[in-house]
C-alpha positions in Angstrom: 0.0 0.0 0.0 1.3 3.6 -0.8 -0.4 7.0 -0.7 0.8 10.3 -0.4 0.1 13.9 1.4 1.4 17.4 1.6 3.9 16.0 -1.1 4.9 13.3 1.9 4.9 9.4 0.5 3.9 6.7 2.3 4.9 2.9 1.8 3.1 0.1 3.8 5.1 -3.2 3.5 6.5 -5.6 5.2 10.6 -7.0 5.2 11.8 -10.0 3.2 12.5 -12.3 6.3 10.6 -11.9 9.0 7.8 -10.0 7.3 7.8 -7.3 9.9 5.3 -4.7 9.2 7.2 -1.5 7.9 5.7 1.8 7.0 8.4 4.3 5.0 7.8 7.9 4.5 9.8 10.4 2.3 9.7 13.4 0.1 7.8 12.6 -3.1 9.8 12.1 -6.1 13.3 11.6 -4.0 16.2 10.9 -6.3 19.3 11.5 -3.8 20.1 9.2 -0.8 18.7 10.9 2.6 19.5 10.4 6.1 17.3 8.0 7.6 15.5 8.1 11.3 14.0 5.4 12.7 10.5 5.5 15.0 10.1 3.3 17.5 5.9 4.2 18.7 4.6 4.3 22.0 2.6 2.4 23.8 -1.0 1.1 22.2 0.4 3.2 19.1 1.2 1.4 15.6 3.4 1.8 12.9 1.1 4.4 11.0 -0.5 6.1 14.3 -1.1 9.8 14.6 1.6 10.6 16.9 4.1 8.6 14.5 2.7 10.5 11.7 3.2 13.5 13.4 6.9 12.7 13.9 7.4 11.5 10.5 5.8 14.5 8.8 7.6 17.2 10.5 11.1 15.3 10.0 10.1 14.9 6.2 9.2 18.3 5.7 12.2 20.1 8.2 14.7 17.7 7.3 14.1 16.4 4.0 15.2 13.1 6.1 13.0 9.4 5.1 11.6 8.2 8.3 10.2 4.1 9.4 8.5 2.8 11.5 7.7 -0.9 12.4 4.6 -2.5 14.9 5.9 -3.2 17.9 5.0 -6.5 19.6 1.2 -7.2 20.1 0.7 -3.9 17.9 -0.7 -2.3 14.6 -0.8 -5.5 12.4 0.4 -7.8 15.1 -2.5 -6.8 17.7 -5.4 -9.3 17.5 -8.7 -9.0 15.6 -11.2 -6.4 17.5 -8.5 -5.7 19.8 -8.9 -1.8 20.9 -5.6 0.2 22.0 -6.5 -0.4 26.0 -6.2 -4.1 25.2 -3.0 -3.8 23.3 -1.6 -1.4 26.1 -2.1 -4.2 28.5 -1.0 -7.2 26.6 2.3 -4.8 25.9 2.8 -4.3 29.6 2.2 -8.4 30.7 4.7 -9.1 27.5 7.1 -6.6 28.6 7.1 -7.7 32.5 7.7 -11.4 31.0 11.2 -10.1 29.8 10.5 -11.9 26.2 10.2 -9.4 23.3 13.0 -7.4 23.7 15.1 -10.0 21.5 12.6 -10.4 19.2 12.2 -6.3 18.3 15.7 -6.1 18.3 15.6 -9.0 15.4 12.6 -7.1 14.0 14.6 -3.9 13.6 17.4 -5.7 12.2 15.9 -7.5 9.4 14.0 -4.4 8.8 17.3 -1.8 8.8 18.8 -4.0 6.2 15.9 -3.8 3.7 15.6 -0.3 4.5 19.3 0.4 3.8 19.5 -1.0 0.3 16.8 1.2 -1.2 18.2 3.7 -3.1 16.4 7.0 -1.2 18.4 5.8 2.3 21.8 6.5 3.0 23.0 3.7 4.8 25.5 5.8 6.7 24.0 8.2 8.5 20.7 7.0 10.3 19.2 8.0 14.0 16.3 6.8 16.2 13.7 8.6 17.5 11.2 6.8 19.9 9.6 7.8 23.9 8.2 5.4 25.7 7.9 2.1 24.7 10.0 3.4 21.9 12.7 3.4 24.8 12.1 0.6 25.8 12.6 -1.3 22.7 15.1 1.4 21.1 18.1 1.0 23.7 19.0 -2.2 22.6 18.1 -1.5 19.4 20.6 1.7 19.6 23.3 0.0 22.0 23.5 -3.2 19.6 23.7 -1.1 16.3 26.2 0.3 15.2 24.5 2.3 12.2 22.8 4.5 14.5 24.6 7.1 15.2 22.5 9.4 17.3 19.2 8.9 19.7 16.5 10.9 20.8 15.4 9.0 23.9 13.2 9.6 26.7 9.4 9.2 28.9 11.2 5.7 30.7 12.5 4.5 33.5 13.8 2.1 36.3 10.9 2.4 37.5 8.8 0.1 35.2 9.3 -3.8 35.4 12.8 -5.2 35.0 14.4 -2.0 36.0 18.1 -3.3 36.4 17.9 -4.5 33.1 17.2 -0.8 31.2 20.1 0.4 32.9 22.2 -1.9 31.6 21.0 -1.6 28.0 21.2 2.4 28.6 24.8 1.8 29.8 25.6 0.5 26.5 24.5 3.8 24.5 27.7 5.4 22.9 26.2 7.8 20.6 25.0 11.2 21.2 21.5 11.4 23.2 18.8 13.6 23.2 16.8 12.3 26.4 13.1 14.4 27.3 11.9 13.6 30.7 8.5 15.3 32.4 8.3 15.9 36.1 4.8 15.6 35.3 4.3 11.9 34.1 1.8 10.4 35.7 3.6 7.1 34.1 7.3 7.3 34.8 8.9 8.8 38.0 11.3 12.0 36.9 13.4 9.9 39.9 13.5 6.6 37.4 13.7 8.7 33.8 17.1 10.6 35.5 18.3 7.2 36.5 18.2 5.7 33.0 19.8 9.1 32.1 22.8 8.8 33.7 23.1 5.2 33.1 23.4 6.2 29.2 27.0 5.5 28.0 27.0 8.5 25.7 30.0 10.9 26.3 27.6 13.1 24.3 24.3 13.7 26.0 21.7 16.1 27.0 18.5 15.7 29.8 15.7 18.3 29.1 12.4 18.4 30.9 9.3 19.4 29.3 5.3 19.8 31.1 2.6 17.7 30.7 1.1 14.3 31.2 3.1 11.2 29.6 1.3 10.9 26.5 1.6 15.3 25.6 3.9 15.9 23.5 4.1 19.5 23.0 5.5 21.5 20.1 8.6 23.1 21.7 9.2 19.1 22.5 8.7 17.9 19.2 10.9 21.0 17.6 13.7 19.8 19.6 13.7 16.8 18.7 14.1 17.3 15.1 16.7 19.9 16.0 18.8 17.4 17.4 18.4 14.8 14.7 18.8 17.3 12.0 21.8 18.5 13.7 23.6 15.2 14.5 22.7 13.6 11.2 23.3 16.6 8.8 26.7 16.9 10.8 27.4 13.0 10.0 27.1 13.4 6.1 29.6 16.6 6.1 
């Protein structure tokens, strides 16, 4: 499936192996290789969700970047028939407390970088991640373990959630540059547990910043510094 908007295009597919479900967004009619950012969605969210759209818009239209996304576990194509986004939320949250998805994504992501990076609009060598929530969860060992991405915009987690010990040591192997956005505000994750995944991060190069509002509000000023950053680090990385 393909469609476009606001001269953005859209691919629905899935990867060659594992047939993971991968939505691709870029500038229509793109005939250079572009940097390439990776979303991983939140919570109850999907591949194509509004909040990913958002994301993927802005970073298309500011940056000129091409932007995927994949369903995480239990989401999008993956949830089950009738299943509303309270239903997936909760399946998420037993699956993640069971400790045995995070291997699987990480495969997921894998299989899916690869197909991504031999299409001719991606330049293989400059990519960065951008994903809150669960899309921490999921993206620190997706950033720790790959050495493609070079930067990370990171944040709305923490020790505090199941499996605690383990986050920190997935954060701890982070080298790349981080943008991490905390809220003193979530009603979801302590500020106390986002600050300790923080400073767990391995990253010689990294920056906290708080923002208001509940877990799930993500404000402009928040979203404009995140495509700062990655336009920033990434643009730097083709020079």
């Amino acid at each position: 499936m393909s469609g476009s908007e606001e001269g953005i295009t859209l691919q629905v597919l899935h990867t060659t192996r594992r047939r993971v479900p991968l939505a691709i967004w870029h500038r229509a009619g793109l005939d250079t290789p572009r940097p390439l950012v990776l979303i991983g969605h939140g919570g109850s969210g999907h591949k194509t969700a509004a909040a990913v759209e958002r994301v993927a818009h802005a970073l298309v239209r500011e940056a000129d970047f091409v932007v995927a996304a994949i369903d995480g576990p239990v989401h999008g194509e993956r949830a089950a028939a009738g299943e509303g986004a309270e239903a997936v939320r909760d399946r998420f949250r037993t699956l993640w407390a069971d400790g045995g998805s995070v291997e699987p994504m990480v495969a997921d992501w894998t299989d899916a970088l690869d197909d991504l990076c031999a299409m001719p609009v991606v330049d293989a060598e400059v990519i960065g991640w951008y994903g809150l929530s669960m899309g921490t969860a999921y993206g620190l060992p997706v950033v720790g373990r790959t050495p493609r991405v070079r930067c990370a915009v990171l944040g709305l987690w923490g020790d505090c959630r199941p499996r605690g010990d383990e986050i920190l040591q997935q954060a701890a192997a982070v080298r790349v540059p981080v943008l991490f956005q905390a809220k003193p505000g979530d009603e979801i994750i302590t500020i106390a547990g986002a600050q300790k995944v923080f400073a767990a991060l391995g990253s010689a190069d990294k920056r906290l910043t708080l923002h208001p509002g509940l877990h799930i509000e993500i404000g402009e000023p928040q979203l404009a510094e995140a495509v700062d950053f990655l336009q920033q680090r990434l643009r730097r990385g083709r020079a």
